[in-house]
C-alpha positions as CSV (number, residue, x, y, z in Angstrom):
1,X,-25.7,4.5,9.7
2,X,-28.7,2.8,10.5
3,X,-28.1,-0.9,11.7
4,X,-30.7,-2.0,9.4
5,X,-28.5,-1.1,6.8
6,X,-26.5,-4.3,5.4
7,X,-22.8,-3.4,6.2
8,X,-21.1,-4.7,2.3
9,X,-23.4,-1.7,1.2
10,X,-21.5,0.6,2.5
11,X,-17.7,-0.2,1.3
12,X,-14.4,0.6,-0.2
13,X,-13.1,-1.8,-3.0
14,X,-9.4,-1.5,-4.9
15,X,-9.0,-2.4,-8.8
16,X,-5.2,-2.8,-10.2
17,X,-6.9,-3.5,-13.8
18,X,-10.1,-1.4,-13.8
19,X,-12.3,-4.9,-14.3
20,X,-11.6,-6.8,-10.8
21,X,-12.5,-5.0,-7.5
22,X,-11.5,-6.0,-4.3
23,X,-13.2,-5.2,-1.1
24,X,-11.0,-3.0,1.0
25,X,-12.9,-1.9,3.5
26,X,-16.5,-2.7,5.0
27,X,-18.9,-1.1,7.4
28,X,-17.9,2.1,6.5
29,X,-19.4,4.2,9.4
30,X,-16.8,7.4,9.4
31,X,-15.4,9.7,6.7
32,X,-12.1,7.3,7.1
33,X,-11.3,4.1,6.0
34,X,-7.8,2.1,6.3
35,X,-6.4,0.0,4.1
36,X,-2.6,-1.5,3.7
37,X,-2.1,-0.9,0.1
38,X,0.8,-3.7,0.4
39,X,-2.4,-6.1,0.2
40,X,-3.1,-5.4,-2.9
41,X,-1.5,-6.1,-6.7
42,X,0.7,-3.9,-8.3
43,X,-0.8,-1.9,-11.0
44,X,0.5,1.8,-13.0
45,X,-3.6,2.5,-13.2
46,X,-5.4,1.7,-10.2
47,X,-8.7,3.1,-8.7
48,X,-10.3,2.8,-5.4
49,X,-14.0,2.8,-5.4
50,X,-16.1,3.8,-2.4
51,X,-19.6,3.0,-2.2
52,X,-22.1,4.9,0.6
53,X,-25.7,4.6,1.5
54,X,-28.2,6.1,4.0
55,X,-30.7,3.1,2.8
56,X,-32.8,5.8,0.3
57,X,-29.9,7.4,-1.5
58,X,-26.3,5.7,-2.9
59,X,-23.6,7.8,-3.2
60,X,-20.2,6.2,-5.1
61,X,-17.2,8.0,-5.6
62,X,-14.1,7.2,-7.7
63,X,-10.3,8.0,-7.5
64,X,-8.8,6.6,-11.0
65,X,-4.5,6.9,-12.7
66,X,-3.5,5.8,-8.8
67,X,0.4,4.2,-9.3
68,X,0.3,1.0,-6.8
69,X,4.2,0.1,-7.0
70,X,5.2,-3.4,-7.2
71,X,7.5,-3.8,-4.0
72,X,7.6,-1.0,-1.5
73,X,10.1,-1.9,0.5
74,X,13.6,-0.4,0.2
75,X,16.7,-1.8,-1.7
76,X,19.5,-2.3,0.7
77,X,23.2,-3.8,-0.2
78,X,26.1,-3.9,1.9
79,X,29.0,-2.8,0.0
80,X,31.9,-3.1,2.4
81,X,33.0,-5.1,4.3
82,X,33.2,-7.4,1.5
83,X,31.4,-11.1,2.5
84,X,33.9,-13.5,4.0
85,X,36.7,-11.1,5.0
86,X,38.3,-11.4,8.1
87,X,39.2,-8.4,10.8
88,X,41.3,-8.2,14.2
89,X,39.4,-8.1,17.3
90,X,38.9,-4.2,18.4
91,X,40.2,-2.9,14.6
92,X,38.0,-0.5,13.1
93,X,35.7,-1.9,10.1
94,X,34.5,0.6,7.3
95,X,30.9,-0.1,6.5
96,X,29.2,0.9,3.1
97,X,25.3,0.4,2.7
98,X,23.9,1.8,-0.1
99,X,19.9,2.2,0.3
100,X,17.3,2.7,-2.2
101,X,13.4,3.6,-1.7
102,X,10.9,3.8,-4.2
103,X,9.8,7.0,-2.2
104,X,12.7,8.7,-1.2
105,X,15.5,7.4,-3.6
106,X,19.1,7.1,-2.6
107,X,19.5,7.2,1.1
């Protein structure tokens, strides 16, 4: 990319509603650009939008029906022991965690 190039011409933006875009990535220079999608809104429809030019020729490409889920950590609760209960020192204590990811499921 030629340095005479201005850099937000080259660029990556995310849309949760297909109206507002928001810059993801700038100076694009490489065939990769990062993003945390945990920036971003959630949205069952979202697109990301990238945008290239040599400074004669634009080139824009679109992925659309991308799922951006609301909360991507995992679920966690602790089952057992139960909260406040009491145990003698060196006695064995029976822990149940049940774990829950959007990606994986039950864990």
């Amino acid at each position: 990319m030629s340095s005479s190039i201005p850099a937000d011409l080259n660029h990556a933006e995310f849309s949760g509603d297909g109206v507002r875009q928001i810059v993801v990535a700038t100076y694009i220079s490489d065939t990769v650009a990062a993003f945390d999608p945990t920036d971003f809104p959630a949205s069952s429809d979202a697109s990301v939008r990238v945008r290239v030019t040599d400074g004669f020729n634009t080139a824009v490409a679109v992925a659309s029906g991308l799922r951006k889920a609301a909360d991507l950590t995992p679920g966690v609760s602790i089952m057992s022991p139960e909260h406040g209960s009491t145990h003698l020192v060196g006695a064995g204590v029976y822990l149940d965690v049940h774990v829950f990811d959007l990606e994986d499921e039950w864990m």
